[in-house]
Rosetta silent file (secondary structure, phi, psi, omega in degrees, C-alpha in Angstrom):
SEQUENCE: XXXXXXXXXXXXXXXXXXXXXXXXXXXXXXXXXXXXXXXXXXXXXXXXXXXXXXXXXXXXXXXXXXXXXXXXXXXXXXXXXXXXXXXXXXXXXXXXXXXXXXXXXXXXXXXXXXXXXXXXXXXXXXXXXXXXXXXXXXXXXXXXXXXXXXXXXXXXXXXXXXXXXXXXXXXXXXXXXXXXXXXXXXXXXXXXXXXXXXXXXXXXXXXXXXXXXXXXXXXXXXXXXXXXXXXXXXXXXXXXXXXXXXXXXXXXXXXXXXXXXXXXXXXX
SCORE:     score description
SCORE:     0.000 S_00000001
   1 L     0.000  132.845  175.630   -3.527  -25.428   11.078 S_00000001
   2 L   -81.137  135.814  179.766   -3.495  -22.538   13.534 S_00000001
   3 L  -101.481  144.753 -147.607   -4.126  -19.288   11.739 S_00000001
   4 L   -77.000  -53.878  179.232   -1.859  -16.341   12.162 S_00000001
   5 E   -69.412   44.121 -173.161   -4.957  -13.878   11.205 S_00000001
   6 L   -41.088 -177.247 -177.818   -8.232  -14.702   12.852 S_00000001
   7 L  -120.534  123.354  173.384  -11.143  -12.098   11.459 S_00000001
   8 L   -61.752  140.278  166.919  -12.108  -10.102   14.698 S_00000001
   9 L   -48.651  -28.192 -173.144  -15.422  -10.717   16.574 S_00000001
  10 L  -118.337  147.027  149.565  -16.297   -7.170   17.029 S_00000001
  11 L  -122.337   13.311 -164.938  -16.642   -4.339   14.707 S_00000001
  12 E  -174.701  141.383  178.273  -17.556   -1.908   17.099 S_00000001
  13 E   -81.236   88.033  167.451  -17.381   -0.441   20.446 S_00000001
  14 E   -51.232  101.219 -175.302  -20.532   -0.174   22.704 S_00000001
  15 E  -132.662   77.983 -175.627  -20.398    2.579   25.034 S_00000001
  16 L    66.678 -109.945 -161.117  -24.259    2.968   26.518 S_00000001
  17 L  -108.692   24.988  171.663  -26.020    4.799   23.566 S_00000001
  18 E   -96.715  155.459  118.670  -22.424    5.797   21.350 S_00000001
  19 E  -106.048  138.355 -178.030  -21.224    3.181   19.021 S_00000001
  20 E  -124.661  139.013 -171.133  -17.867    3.731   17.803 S_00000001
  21 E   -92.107  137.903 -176.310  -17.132    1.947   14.748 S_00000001
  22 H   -97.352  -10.312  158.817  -13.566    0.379   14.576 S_00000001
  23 H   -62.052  -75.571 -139.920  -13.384    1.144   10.520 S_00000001
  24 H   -75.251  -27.400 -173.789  -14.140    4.705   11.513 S_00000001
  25 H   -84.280  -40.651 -175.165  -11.651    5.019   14.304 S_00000001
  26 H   -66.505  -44.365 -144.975   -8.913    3.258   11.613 S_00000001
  27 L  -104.670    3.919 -158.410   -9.707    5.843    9.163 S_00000001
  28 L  -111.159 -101.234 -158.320   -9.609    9.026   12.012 S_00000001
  29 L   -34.344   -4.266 -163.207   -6.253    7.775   12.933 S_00000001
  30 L  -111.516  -28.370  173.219   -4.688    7.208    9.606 S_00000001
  31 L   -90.591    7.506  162.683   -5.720   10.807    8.934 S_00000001
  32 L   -76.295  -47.447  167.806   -4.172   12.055   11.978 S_00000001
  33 H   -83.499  -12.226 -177.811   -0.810   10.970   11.044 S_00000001
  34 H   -91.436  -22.749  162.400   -1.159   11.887    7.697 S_00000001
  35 H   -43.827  -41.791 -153.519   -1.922   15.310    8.832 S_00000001
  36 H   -85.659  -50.496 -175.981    0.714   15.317   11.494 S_00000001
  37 H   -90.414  -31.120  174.648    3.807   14.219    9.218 S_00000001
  38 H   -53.945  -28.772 -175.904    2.253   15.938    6.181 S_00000001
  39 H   -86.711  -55.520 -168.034    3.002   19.468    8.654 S_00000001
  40 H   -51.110  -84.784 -143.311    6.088   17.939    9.917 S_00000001
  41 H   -69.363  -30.806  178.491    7.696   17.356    6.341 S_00000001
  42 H   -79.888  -34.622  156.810    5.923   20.787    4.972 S_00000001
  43 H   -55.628  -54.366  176.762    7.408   22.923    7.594 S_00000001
  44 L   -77.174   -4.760  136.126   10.895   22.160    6.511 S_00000001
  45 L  -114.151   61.255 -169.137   10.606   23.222    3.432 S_00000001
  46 L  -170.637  142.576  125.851    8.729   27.049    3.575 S_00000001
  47 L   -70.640   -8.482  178.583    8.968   29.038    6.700 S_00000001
  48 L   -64.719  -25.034 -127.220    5.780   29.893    5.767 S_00000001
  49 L  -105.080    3.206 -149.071    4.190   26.317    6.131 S_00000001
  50 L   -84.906  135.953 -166.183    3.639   26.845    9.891 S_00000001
  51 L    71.075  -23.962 -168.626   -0.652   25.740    9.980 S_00000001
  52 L   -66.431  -37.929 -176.421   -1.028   25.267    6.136 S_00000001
  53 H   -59.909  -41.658 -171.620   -0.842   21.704    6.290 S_00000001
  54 H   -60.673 -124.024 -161.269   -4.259   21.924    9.209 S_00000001
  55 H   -18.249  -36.436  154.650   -6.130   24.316    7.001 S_00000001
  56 H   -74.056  -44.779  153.351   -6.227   22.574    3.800 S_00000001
  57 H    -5.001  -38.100 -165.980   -6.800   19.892    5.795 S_00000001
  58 H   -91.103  -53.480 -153.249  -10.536   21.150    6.650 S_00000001
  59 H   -88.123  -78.602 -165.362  -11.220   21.483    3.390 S_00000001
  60 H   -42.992  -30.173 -175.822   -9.256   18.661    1.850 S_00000001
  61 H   -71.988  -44.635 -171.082  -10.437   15.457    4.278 S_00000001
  62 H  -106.738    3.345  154.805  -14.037   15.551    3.818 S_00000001
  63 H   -76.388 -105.883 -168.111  -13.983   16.477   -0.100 S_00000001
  64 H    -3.108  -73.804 -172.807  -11.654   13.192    0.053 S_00000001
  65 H   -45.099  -52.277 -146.516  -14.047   11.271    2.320 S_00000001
  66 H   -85.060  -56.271 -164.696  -17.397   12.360    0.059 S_00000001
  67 H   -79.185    9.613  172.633  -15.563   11.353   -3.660 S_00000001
  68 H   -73.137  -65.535  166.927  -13.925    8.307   -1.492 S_00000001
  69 H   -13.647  -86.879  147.033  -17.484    7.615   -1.118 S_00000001
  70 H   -54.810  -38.751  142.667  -18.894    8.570   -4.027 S_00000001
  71 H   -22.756  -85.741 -176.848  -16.501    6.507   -6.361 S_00000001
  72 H   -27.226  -59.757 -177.460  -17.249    3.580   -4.291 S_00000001
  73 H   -59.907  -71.886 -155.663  -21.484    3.829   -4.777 S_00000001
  74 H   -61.575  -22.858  174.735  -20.966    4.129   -8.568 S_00000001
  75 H   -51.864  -49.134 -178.115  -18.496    1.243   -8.537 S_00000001
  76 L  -111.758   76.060 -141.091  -20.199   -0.757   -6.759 S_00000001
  77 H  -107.683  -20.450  179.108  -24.085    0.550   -7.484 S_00000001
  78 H   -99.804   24.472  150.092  -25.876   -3.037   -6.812 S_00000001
  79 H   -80.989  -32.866 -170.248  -25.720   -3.403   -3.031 S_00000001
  80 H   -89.611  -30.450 -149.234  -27.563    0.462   -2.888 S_00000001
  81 L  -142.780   30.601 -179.883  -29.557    0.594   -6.011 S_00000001
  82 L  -109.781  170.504 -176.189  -30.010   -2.894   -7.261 S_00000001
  83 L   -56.814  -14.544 -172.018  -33.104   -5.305   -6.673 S_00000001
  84 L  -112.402  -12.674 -159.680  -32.102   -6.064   -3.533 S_00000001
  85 L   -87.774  150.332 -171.475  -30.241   -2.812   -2.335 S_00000001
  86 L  -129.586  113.733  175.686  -31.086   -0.275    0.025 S_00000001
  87 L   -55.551  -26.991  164.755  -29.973    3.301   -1.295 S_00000001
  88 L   -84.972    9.334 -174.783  -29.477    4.502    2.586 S_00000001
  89 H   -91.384  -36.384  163.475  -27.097    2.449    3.187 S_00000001
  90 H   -41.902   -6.843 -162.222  -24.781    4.300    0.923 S_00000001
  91 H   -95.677  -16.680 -119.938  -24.684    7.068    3.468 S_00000001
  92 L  -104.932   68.084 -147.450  -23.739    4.375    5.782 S_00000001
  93 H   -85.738   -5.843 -161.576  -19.957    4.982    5.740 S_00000001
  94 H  -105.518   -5.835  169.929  -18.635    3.469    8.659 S_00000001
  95 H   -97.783   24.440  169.799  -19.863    0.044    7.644 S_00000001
  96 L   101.686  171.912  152.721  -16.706    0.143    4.956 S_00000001
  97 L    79.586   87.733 -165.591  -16.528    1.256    1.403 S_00000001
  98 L  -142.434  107.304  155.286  -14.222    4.216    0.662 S_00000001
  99 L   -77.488  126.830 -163.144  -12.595    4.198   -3.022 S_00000001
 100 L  -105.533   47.103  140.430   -9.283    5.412   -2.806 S_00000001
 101 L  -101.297   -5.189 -167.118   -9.226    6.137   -6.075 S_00000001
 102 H   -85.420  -30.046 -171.922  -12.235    8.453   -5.455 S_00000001
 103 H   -62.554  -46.681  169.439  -10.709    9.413   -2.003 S_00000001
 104 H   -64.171  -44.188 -166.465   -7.556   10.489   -3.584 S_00000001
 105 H   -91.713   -8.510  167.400   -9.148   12.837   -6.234 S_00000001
 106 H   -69.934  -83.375 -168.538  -11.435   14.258   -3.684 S_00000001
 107 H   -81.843   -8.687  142.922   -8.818   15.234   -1.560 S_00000001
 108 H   -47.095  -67.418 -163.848   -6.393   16.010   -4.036 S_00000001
 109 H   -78.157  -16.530  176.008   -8.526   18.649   -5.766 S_00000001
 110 H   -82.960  -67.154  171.398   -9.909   20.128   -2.542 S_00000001
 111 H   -34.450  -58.027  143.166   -6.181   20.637   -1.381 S_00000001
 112 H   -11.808  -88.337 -168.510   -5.707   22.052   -4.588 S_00000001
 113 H   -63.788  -64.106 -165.148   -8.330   24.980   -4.517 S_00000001
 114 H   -50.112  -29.490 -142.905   -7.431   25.401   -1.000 S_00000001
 115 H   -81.443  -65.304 -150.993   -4.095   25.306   -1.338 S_00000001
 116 H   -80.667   -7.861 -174.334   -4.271   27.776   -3.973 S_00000001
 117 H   -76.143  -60.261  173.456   -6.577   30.360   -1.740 S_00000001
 118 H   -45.230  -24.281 -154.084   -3.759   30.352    0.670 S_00000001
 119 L  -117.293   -9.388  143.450   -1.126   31.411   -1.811 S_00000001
 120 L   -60.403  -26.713 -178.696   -2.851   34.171   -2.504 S_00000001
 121 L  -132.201   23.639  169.706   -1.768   35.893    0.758 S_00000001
 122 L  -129.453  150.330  179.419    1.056   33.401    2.009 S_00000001
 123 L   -69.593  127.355 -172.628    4.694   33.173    0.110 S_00000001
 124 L  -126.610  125.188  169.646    4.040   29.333   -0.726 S_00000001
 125 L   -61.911  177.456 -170.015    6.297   26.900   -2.987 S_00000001
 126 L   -83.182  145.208 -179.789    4.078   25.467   -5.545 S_00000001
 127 H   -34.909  -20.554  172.500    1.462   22.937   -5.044 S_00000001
 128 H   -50.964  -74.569 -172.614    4.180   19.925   -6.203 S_00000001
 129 H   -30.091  -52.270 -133.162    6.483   20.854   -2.845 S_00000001
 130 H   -89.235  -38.018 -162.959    2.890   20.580   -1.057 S_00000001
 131 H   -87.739  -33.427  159.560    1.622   17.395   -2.413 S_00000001
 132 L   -65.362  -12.778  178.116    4.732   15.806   -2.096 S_00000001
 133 L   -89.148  -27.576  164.981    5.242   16.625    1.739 S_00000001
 134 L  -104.125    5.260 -157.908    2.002   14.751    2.124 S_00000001
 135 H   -75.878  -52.787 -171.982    2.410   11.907   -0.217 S_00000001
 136 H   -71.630  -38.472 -173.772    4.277    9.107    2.971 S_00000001
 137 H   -55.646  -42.408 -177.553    1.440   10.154    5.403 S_00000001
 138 H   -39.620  -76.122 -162.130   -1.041    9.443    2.566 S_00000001
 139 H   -29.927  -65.076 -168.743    0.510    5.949    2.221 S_00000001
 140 H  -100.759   35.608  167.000    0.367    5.265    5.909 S_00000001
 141 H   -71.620  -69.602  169.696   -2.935    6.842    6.253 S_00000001
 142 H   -22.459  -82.065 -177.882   -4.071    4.108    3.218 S_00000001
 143 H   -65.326   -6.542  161.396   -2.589    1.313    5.781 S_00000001
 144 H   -94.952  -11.100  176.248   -3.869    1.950    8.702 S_00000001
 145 H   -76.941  -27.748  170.220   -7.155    2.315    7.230 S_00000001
 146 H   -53.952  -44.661  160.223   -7.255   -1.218    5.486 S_00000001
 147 H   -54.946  -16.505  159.494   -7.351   -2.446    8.689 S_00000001
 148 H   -66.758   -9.889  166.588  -10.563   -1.209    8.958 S_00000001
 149 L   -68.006  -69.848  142.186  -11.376   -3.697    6.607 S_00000001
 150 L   -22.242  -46.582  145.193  -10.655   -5.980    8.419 S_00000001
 151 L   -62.140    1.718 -168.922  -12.711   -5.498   11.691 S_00000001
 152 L  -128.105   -2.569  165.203  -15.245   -5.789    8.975 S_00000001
 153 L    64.620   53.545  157.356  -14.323   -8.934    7.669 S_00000001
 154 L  -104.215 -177.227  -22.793  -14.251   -7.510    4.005 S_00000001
 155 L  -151.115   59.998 -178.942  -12.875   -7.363    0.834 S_00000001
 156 L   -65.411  178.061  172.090  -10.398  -10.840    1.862 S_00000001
 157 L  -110.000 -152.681  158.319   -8.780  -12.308   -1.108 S_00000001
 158 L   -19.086  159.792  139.286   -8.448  -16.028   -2.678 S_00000001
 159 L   -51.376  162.156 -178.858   -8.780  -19.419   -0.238 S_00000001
 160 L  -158.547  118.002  164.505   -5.397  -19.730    1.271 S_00000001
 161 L   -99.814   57.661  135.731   -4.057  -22.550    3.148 S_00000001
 162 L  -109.373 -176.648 -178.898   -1.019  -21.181    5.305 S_00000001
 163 L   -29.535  -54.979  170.318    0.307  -19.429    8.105 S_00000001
 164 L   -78.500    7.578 -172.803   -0.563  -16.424    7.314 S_00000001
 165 L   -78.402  172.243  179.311   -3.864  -16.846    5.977 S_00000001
 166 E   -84.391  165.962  159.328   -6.927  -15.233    7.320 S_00000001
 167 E  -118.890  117.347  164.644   -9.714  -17.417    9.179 S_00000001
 168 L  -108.219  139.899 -174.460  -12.979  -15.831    7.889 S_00000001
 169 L  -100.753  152.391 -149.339  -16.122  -16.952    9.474 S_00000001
 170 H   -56.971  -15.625  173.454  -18.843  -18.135    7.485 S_00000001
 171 H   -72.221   21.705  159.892  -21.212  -14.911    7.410 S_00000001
 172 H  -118.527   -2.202 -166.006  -18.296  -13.082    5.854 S_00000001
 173 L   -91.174  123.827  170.291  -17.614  -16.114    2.715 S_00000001
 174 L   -61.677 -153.097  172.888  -18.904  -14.603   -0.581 S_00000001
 175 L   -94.780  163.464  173.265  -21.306  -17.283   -2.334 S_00000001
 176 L    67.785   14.623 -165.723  -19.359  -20.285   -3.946 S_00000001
 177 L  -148.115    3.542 -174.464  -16.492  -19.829   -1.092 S_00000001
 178 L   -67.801  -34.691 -172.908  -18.825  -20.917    1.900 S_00000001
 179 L   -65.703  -23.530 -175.582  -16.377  -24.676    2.135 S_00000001
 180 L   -72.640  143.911 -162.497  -13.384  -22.203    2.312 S_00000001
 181 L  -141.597  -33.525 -172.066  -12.597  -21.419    6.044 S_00000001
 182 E  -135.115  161.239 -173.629   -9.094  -19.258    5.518 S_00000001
 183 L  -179.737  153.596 -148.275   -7.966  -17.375    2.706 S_00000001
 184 L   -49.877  135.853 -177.901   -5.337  -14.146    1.520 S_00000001
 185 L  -107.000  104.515 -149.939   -5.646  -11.379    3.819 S_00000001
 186 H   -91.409    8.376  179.711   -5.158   -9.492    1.163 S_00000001
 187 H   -84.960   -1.776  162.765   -5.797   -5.894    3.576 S_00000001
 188 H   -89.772  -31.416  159.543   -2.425   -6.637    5.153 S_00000001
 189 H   -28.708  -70.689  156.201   -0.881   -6.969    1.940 S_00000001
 190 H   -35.550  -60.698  176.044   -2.039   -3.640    0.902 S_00000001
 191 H   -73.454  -21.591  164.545   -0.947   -2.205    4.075 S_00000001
 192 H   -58.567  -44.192 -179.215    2.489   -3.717    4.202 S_00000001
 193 H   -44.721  -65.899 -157.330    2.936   -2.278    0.397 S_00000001
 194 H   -67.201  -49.398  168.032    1.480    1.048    1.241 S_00000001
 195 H   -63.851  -21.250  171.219    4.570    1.218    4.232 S_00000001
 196 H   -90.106  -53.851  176.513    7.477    0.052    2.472 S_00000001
 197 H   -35.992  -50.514 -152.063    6.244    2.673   -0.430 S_00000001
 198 H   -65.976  -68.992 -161.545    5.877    5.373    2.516 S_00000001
 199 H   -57.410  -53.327  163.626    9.198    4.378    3.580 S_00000001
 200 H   -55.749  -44.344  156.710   11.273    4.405    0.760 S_00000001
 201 H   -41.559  -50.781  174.781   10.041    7.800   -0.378 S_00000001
 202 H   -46.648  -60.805  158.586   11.077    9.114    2.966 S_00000001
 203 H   -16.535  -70.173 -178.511   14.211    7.601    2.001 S_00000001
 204 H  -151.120   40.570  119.273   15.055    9.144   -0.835 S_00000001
 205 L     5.763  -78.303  169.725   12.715   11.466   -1.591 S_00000001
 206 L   -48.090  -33.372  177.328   14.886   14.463   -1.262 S_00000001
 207 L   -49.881  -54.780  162.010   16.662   12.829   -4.494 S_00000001
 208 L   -91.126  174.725  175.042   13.665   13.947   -6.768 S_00000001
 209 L   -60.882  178.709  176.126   12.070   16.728   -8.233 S_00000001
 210 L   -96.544  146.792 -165.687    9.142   18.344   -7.425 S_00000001
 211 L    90.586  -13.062 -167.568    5.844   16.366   -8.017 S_00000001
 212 H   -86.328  -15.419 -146.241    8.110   12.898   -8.631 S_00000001
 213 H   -84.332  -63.606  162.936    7.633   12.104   -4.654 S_00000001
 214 H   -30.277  -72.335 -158.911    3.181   12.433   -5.420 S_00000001
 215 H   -59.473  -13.192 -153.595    3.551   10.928   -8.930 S_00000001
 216 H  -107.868  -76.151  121.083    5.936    8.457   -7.291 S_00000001
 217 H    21.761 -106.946  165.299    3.564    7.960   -4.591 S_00000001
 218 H   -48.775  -44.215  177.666    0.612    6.954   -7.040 S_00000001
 219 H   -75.085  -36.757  177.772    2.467    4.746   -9.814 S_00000001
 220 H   -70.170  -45.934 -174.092    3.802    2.285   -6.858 S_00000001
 221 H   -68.499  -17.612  176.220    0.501    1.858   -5.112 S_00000001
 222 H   -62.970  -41.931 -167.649   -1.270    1.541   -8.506 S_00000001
 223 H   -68.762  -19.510 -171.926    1.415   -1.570   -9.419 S_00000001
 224 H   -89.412  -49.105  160.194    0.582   -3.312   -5.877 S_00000001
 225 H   -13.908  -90.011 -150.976   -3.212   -2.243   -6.246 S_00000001
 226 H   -74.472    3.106  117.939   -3.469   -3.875   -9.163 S_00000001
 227 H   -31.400  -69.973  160.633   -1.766   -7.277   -7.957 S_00000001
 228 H   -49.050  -46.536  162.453   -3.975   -7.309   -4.992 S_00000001
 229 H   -53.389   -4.088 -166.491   -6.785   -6.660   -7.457 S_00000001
 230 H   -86.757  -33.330 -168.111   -6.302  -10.090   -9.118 S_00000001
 231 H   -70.948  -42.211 -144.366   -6.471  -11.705   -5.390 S_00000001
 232 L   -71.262  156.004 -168.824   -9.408  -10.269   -4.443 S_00000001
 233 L  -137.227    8.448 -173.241  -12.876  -12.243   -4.717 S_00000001
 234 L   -77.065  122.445  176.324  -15.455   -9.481   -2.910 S_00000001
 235 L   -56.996  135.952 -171.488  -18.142   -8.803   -5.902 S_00000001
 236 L  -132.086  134.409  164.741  -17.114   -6.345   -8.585 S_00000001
 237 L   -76.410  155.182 -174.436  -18.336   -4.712  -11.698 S_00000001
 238 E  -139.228  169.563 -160.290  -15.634   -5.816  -14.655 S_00000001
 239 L  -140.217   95.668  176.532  -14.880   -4.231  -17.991 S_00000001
 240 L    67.534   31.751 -170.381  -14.066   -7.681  -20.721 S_00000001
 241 L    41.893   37.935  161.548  -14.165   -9.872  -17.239 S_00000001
 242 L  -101.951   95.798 -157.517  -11.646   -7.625  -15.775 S_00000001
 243 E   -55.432  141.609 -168.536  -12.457   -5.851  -12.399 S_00000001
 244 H   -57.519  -34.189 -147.178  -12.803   -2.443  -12.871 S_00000001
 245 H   -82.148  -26.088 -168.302  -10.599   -1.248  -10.381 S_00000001
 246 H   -81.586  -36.118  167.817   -7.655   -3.366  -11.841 S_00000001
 247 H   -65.450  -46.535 -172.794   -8.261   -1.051  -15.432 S_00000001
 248 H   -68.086  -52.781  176.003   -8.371    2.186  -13.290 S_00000001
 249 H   -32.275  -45.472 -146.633   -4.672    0.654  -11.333 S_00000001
 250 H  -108.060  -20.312 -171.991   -3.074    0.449  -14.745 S_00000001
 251 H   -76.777  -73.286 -162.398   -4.702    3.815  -16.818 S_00000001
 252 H   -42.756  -48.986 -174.369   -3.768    6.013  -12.973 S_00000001
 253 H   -47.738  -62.094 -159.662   -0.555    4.098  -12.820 S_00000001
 254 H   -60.170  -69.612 -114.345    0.169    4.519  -16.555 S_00000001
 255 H  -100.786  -71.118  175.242   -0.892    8.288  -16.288 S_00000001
 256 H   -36.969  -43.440  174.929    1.301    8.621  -12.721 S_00000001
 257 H  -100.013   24.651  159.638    4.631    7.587  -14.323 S_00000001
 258 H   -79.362  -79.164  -94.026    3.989   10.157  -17.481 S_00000001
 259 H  -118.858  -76.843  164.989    3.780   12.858  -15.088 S_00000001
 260 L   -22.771  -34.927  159.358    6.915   11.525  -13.056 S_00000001
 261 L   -91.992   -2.927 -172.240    9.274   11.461  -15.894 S_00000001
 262 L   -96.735   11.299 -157.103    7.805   14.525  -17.144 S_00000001
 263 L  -115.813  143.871 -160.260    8.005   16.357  -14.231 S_00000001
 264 L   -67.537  130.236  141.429   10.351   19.952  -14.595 S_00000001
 265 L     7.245  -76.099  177.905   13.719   20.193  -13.118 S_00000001
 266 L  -128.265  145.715 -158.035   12.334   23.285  -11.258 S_00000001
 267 L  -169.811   62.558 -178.072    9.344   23.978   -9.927 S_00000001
 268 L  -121.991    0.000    0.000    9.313   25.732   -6.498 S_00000001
C-alpha cells in the first residue's frame, strides 16, 4: 500500500556552518502567527492594545519555551538522567520535546505578570479579554508545531494499516514495534484538532464571556489530548499503567470547564 504520510528524510537544513533545525523553524512560525492574530484580535477590542500583544510577548514566549521544557525533562527524566541518559541533552531543544502542558503555564503566567505591569500605566480590559484574544493563535501555534514532530519522526502513534498511515523508518520504531513499517500519525491528528478548535472559537467566540474563549480553548484540546494520548506508543512514565499525560488531559480539562461555567457575566 502506498502511504499518504512518508516520515521525512531530513530534519534539518545545512547551510555551511548554520544548521537550522526544521522542529525549531515549526515552532518560530507557529509563534509568529500566534503573535500576529493574538494583536490582530486584541486590537479590536481596547484602543489601547496597539503593541501590547509584542511586549508580553518578550516576556511571555521564552517563560513558555523554558516550563515547555522543563515539564517535559521531569516527565520524561530517563532519556537525561537515567542509566543511560545524557543530562545535556535536555538543553538540547531543537531535537523535540516541549510539554505543552508546561509550555502553556509558562507562558500563561509570564503573560500574566507582564500583562499586569502594563496595566499599571495603560487603560487595559482585564487579563480574560487578553487571554482570550490569544487563545485561536495558541491553537494554531500548537499545530504547526506538531509538525515539528514529525521532521523528527517522533512521538507516532499505534501500527496502522491505511491510507493515511505514516511510513516510519526503522531507526524511528520504539522496541517491540521494529516488524511495524506504518502506523497513526497521530501529530496530524493533533494538529487537525488543534484547527477546527481554533476555528470554531473564531466562530463564535464573540458569543461568550470573558475567559470562556481561554477556558474553552483548554477543555477541547485536553478532550482530543487525551484521545491521542491512548494512541500514542513513544515511552512514558504512567500513574496505575496510565500515561501521565492522559491524568494531567482529564484533571486540566476537568479544572478548564469549572472555570468556563464559572466564569462572570462581566469582567472587562
Amino acid at each position: 500500500m502506498k502511504l499518504a504520510f512518508p516520515t521525512p528524510t531530513q530534519s534539518a537544513l545545512e547551510l555551511g556552518p548554520v544548521t537550522i533545525h526544521y522542529y525549531a523553524l515549526c515552532i518560530i512560525a507557529g509563534i509568529a502567527i500566534a503573535i500576529w492574530l493574538g494583536d490582530k484580535r486584541f486590537r479590536a477590542q481596547t484602543v489601547n492594545g496597539a503593541s501590547v500583544v509584542s511586549e508580553v510577548a518578550i516576556v511571555a514566549v521564552p517563560v513558555g519555551i523554558i516550563g515547555g521544557r522543563i515539564y517535559h525533562v521531569i516527565s520524561s527524566p530517563a532519556g537525561y538522567f537515567g542509566a543511560n541518559g545524557d543530562p545535556v541533552a535536555a538543553l538540547k531543544i531543537w531535537e523535540g520535546g516541549l510539554g505543552i502542558w508546561g509550555a502553556i503555564s509558562g507562558g500563561l503566567l509570564g503573560a500574566y505578570l507582564r500583562y499586569r505591569t502594563l496595566q499599571k500605566r495603560i487603560d487595559l480590559p482585564s487579563f480574560a479579554v487578553f487571554a482570550d484574544a490569544l487563545a485561536p493563535g495558541i491553537l494554531f501555534a500548537q499545530a504547526i508545531g506538531r509538525f515539528g514532530n514529525w521532521f523528527n519522526g517522533e512521538l507516532f502513534g499505534r501500527p496502522l494499516d491505511t491510507w493515511w498511515a505514516l511510513d516510519v523508518p526503522a531507526k524511528f520504531r520504539p522496541n517491540g514495534y521494529s516488524q511495524f513499517e506504518s502506523f497513526h500519525p497521530t501529530f496530524l491528528y493533533e494538529a487537525i484538532w488543534c484547527v477546527l478548535i481554533a476555528i470554531l472559537l473564531l466562530r463564535f467566540g464573540n458569543k461568550l464571556r470573558p475567559g470562556q474563549v481561554f477556558s474553552g480553548y483548554v477543555f477541547s484540546y485536553c478532550v482530543g489530548r487525551l484521545f491521542i494520548e491512548l494512541i500514542r506508543i513513544d515511552t512514558a512514565n504512567t500513574i496505575a499503567g496510565v500515561r501521565v499525560n492522559v491524568w494531567v488531559s482529564g484533571v486540566v480539562g476537568l479544572f478548564a470547564l469549572i472555570i468556563f461555567l464559572r466564569s462572570p457575566k462581566n469582567n472587562s
